[in-house]
N, C-alpha and C positions, 0 to 999 in steps of 0.2 A: 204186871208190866209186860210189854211187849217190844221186841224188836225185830225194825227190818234195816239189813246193812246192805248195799248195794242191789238190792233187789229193783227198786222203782224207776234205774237207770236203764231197762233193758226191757222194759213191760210196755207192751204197746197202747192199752185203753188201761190207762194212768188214774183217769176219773173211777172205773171199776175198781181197779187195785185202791186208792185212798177209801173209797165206801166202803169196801169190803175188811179195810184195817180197821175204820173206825167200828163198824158194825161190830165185828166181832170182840172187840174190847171192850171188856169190863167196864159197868158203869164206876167212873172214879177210877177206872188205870189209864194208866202212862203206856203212852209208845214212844218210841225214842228211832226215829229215822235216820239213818246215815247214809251219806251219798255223795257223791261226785260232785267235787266243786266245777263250774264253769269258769271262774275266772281263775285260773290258778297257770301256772308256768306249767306243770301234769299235763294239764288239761290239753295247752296250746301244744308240745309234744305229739299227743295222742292224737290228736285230729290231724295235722302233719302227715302223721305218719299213716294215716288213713285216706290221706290223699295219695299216695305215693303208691300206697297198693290196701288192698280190701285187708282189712283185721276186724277183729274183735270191737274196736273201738268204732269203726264205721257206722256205726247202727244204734249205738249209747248216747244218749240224753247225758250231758253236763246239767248239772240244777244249778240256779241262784238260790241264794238263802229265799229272796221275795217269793221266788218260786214254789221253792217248801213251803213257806206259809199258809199261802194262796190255799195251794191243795188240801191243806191238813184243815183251813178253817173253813175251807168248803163240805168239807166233810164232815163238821160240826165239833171237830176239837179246838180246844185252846191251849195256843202258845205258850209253855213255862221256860224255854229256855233255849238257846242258839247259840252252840261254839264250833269254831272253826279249828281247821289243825292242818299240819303239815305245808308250812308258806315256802319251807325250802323249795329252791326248785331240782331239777333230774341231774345236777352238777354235781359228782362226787365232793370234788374239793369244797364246794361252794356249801355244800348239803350239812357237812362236817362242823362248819364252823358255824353255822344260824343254827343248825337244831334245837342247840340248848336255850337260844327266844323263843323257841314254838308254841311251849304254854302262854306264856304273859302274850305272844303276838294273837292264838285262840283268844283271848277273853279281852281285847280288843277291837273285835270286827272278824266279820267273814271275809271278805274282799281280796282274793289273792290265795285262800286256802282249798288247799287239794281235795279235803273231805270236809265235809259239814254235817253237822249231829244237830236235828232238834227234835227238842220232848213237848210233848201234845196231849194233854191228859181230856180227857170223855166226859 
């Protein structure tokens, strides 16, 4: 098994980085990609705040789940699995009381989740 956790958000030639995961994975292993959700309340935050003045966030690719796929089966892996996590949004108060959905709202749908996890086995 393999993993990449926020790595693919900040990598310019994306197409490189996906061949180069698959390549080097085991015939028959699992990668497990984690990454910045696009449509999340996180998400909408950080670009914000990247208008306002240059950060970290300026220059970061949000992904769609569609988007993971794309790449992972361009690169010759197959889809085993897609869960989303963290749909609270950056509201303390608000954060406190959704948390304890956040499993059951993962295995749900991605749509609105701040991180997105899929596994792609070779």
């Amino acid at each position: 098994m393999m993993l990449a956790v926020t790595v693919l958000c900040s990598v310019k030639d994306v197409t490189t980085a996906f061949g180069e995961l698959a390549r080097v994975l085991a015939p028959g292993g699992t990668l497990v990609v984690g990454e910045l959700g696009r449509w999340s309340t996180w998400a909408v935050k950080r670009r914000l705040q990247s208008v306002i003045r240059q950060t970290f966030w300026s220059s970061v690719h949000f992904w769609t789940r569609r988007e993971l796929h794309r790449r992972l089966t361009e690169a010759g892996l197959s889809i085993e699995a897609t869960r989303g996590a963290i749909y609270f949004p950056p509201i303390s108060a608000v954060a406190r009381r959704i948390a304890r959905m956040d499993p059951v709202l993962g295995r749900l749908g991605t749509f609105g989740a701040a991180f997105l996890c899929v596994a792609a086995r070779k």
